[in-house]
N, C-alpha and C positions, 0 to 999 in steps of 0.2 A: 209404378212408372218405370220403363223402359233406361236403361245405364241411358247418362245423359252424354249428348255428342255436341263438344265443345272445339270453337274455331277463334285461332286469334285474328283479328280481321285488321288490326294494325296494332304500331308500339304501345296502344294507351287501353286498345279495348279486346276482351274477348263477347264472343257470342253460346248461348247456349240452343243452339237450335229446336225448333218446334217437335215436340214428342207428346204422343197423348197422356194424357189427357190437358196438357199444356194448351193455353187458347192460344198463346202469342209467344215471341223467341225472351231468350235473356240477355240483358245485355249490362255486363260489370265492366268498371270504367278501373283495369290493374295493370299494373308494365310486367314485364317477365318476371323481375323480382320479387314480387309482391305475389304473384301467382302461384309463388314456390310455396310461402305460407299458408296456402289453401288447399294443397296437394292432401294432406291429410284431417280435413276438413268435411262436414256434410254441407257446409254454408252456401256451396252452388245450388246445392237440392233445394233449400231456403227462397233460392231465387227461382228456381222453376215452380215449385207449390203454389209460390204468390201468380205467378203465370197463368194458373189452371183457377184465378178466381172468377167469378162473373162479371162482365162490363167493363174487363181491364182491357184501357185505352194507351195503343201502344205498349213496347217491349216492357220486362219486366226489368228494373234497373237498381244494380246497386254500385255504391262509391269506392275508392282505393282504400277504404277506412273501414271494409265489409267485415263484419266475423258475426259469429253467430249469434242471435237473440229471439226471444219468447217470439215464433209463429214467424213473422217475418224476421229477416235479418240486419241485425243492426248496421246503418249505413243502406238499405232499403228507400226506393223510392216506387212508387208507382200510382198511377190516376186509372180513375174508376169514371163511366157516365154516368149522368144523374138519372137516366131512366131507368138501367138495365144492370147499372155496378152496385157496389157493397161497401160498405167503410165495413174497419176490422179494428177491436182495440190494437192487436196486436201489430198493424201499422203504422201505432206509433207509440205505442209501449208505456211500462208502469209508470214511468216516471212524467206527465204528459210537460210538456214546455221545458223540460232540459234544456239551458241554453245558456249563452256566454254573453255578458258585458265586458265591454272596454275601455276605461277612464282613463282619460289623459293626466299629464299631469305637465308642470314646467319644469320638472325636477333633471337634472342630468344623473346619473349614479354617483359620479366622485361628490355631490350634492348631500347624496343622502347616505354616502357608506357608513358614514362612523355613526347614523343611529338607530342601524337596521334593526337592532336587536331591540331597543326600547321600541323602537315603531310597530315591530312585531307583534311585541309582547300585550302593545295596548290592542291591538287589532283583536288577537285571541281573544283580549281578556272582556271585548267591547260584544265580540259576533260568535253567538252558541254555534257549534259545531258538534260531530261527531253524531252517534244511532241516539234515535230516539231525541236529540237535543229540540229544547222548546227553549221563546224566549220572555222570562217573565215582564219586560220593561213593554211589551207589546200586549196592551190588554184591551179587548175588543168583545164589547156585547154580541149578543149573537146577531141581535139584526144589524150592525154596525158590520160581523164579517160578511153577509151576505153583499153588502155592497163592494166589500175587496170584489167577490166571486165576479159581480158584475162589472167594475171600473176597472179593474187591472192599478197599472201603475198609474193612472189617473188619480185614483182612490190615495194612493200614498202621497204624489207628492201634495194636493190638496188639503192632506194630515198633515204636512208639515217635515215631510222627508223627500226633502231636494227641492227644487227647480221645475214649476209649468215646464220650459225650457228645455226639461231633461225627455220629455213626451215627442222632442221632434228624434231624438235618434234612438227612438223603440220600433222594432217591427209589427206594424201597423198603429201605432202611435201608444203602445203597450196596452191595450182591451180587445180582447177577439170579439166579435159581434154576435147574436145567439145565445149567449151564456144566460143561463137558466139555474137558479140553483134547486128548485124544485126536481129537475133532475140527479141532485146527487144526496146518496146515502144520507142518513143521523150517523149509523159509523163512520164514513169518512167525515164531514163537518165535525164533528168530535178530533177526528187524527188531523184535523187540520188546522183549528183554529189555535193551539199552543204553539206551533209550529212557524208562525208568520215571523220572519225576520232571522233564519236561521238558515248555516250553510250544509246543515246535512252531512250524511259519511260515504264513503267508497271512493270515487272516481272527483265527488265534488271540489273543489277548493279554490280556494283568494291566491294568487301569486302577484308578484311585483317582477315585472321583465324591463327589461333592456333592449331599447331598439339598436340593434347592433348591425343592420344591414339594410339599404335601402334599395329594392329594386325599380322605383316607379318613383322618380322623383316629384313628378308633377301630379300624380295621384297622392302619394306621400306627403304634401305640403297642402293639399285642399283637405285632406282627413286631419290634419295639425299635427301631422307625424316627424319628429326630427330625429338625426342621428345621435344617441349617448342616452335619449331618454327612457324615463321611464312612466311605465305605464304599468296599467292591472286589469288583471283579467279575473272577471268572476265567475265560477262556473255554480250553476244548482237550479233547481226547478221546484216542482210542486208537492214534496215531501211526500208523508203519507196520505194525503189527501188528493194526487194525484193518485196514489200508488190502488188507495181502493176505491178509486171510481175504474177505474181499466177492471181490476178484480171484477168488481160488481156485474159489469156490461160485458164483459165476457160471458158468464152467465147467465147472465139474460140472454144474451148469444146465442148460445150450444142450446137451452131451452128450444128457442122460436124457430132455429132451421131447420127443422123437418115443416113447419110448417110453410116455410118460403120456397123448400125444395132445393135447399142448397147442400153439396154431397163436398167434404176436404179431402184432401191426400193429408192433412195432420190438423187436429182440433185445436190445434192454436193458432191457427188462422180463423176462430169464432168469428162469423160474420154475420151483416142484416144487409137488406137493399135500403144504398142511403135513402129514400123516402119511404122507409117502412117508419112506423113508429119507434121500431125500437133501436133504426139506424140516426133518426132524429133525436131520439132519448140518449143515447149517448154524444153525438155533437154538439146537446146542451152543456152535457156536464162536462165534457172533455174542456169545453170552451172557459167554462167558470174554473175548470184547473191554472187552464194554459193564464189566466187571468191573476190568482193566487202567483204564481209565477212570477209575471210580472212585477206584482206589486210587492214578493219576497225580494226579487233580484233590488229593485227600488230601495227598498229601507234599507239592504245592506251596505249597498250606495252609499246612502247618508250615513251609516254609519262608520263607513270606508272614510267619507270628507270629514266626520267628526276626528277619528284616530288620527289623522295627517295633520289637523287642524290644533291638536292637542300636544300634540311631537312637536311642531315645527311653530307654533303661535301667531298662525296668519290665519286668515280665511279662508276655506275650500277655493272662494271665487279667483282671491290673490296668487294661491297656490294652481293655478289653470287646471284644476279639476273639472272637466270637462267631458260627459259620456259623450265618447265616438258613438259607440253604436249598440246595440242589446239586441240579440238575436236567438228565434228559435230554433230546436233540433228534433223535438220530439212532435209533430202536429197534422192533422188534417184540415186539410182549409179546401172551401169551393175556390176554385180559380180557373180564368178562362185562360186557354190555350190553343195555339195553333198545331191541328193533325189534318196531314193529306190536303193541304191548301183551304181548310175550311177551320171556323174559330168557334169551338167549343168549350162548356161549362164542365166544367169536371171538378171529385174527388180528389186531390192530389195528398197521398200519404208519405209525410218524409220520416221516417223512421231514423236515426242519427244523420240526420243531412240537412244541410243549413242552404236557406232560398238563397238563389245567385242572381240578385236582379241585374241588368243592364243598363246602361248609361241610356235616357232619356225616358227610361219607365216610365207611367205615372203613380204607381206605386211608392217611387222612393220618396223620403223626405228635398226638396228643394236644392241643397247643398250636397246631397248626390249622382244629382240629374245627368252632371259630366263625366264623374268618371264611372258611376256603376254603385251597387251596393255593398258595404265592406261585406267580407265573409270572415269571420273570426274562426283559427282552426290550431287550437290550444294541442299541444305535444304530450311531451313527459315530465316526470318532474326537475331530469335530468338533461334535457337537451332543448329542445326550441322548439316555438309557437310559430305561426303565420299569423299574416294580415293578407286578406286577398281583395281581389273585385270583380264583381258579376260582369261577366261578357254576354255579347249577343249571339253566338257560339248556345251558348247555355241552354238555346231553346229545344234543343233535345233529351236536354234532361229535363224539361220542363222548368228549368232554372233554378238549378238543384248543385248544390256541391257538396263537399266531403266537410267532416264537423271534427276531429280529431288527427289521431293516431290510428287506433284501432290497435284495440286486445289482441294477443297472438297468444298469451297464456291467461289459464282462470286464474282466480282470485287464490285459488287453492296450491293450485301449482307455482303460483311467485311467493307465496310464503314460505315453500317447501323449499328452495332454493335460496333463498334469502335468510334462510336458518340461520345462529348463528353471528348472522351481515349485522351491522351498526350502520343501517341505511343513512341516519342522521348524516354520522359521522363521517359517509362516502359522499353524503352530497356537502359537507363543509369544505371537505379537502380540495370542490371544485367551486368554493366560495358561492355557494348556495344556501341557505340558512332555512329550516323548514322545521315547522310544530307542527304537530297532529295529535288529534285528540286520544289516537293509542298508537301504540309502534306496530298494531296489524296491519294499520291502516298506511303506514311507511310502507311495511313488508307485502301490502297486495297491490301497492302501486310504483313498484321498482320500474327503473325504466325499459328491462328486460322484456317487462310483462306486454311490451306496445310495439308496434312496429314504428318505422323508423319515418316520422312523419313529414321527413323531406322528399323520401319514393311519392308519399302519399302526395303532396303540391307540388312536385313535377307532372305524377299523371295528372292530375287534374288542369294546371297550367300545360300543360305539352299536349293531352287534346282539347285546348281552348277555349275548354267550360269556366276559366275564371282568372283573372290576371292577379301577378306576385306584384302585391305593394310592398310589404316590409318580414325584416325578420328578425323575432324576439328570445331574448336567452332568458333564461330566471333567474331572479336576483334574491329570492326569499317566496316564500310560500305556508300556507297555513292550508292541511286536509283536514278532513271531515272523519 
């Protein structure tokens, strides 16, 4: 490919103009700041490759939260036709359903300061964490997970983890549709069925925040957001069980394109034509991940209102534990869309970008309908979370927004830096309190390691893909 010739076309967006073998332009949603982070980056290249796939509908688009990742690039969004386009694992990566809950609670801080540390401690001591963590209290026959694969969070709280109740603020009511588990591996269903109930290691984790600023008041009080409180965020997805069906169907990928006549600028974009069989064969299993997922983030849940429930001697109910909202980052879904004044079916791959629906969708849950869909866009360990809402704006990302921070250094290089550091000890001094299952996992998630995820919801709020509801600080935290 040709040096790519890049235009900032206003404060929130540049463009990557059309160059061969490119089918369509680029277009990243970064303010000047954030742009500078990229300068020594191949991540633009990222978004022109996805450009040059078959049947991509519309520009090639990534979020203020972009950095690099497997084929596509993390914070990657782009739609495919169902005639002529491709799904790609790598547009929506190893981990499939990466995504964030958000439980309310009634709690103010001054509330729960003086029992952060027992609260904590029960929390760790309740929800496996960290590599390879399984959870033994979670035992399920083999035919017993296949129905997780297919009910999502259905399947759980039906088991007796949470609230029917908790199904109305899941994105699409926590079960993809599709899901197959005949599509996926004996080795993964092996990596996967120890794994149900568990938060996982790296970037994953449980925090408790602090609503400490309210931009949207009347958004803010319909989501049951108030100022002082607190709230949790859960961040993890579909362990290793996700991790080898992506592997798998990659594979089968790279196998079958020569036989579809599909040519990459980089084999990590392995692709099929979504109606080939083996673009079908993986949006079974994808779906039976994105599904595990669900019904992981679920159990943790309850195990979240158990710990609170335990500490404090009331009831999850009495204590206003309350899911706002449970949302995807990692997925492909068919969705209709409006291109060029006409309303088409399409692929849509979000690769770390969380759907930004709009006020009066019919996609959202009911008690949505007004102000738009939340968009949960979790920080660092050291600085502050958002709460956003889908705008109508949004329809040119296909109603897509940013999921994070976003990486600016790897995992390797914030350890190397961090040598030495007593991360604990740096986040106590700013009355933050954090366990994790090794001090790597402190050391590859300093807050150095991210960019600064207030640039990140401004752009995104300033070109009016999503309104600012609220803004969370961290009050304690548990990594993986």
């Amino acid at each position: 490919m040709e040096k790519l010739t890049i235009k900032r076309i206003d404060p929130y967006r540049i463009r990557i103009e059309k160059t061969p073998p490119m089918r369509t332009t680029g277009l990243v949603y970064v303010n000047s700041a954030l742009e500078k982070t990229l300068e020594h980056d191949m991540v633009l290249n990222q978004v022109a490759n996805v450009a040059c796939l078959p049947g991509i509908v519309g520009p090639s688009l990534a979020m203020p939260d972009i950095h690099w990742g497997y084929g596509f690039p993390i914070g990657g969004v782009a739609a495919f036709s169902l005639d002529e386009g491709v799904i790609s694992p790598g547009g929506v990566g190893y981990d499939i359903n990466c995504g964030v809950s958000c439980v309310l609670t009634s709690f103010t801080r001054d509330e729960v300061s003086s029992r952060i540390n027992e609260l904590l401690a029960t929390l760790f001591g309740r929800i496996p964490s960290g590599v390879g963590s399984t959870n033994k209290d979670v035992r399920l026959s083999d035919k017993e997970f296949l129905k997780v694969l297919l009910k999502g969070a259905s399947w759980a709280t039906k088991s007796g983890y949470g609230s029917p109740g908790d199904l109305d603020a899941y994105e699409d009511r926590g079960s993809i549709a599709g899901a197959n588990p005949d599509a996926v591996s004996k080795r993964a269903l092996e990596r996967g069925l120890p794994q149900l109930g568990t938060l996982g290691s790296g970037n994953h984790f449980l925090e408790l925040d602090v609503v400490d600023f309210i931009a949207d008041e009347e958004r803010a009080r319909k989501f049951g957001l108030f100022q002082g409180q607190i709230v949790i965020l859960l961040h993890t997805g579909s362990r290793g069980l996700g991790h080898q069906i992506c592997d798998d169907h990659v594979h089968e990928m790279l196998k079958a394109m020569p036989s579809h006549g599909i040519e990459l600028p980089d084999r990590q974009l392995a692709c099929a034509p979504v109606t080939s069989r083996e673009g079908q064969a993986y949006l079974q299993a994808m779906a039976a991940a994105a599904n595990f997922a669900f019904a992981n983030r679920q159990i943790i849940i309850h195990l979240i209102r158990g710990s609170f429930e335990k500490t404090f001697g009331k009831s999850w109910d009495r204590l206003g534990m309350r899911l706002l909202y449970d949302c995807c980052h990692n997925i492909a879904k068919i969705e209709q869309i409006s291109w060029k004044g006409s309303q088409r079916k399409v692929c849509v791959h979000r690769k770390g970008a969380t759907r930004a629906l709009p006020p009066g969708d019919v996609r959202l849950p009911e008690r949505f309908t007004a102000t738009g869909g939340p968009v949960l866009v979790p920080g660092d360990m050291g600085r502050m979370s958002f709460i956003l809402a889908g705008s109508q704006w949004a329809e040119e990302t296909f109603f897509s927004a940013c999921h994070g921070a976003g990486r600016i250094l790897s995992r390797r290089q914030a350890k190397k830096i961090s040598r030495k550091r007593s991360i604990a000890d740096e986040l106590r001094r700013q009355e933050i309190h954090a366990v994790a299952a090794s001090r790597s996992t402190l050391a590859e998630e300093i807050p150095e390691a991210y960019k600064d995820v207030s640039a990140v919801v401004n752009t995104i709020t300033g070109a009016g893909i999503a309104t600012a509801v609220a803004r969370l600080r961290p009050v304690a935290m548990i990594k993986g």
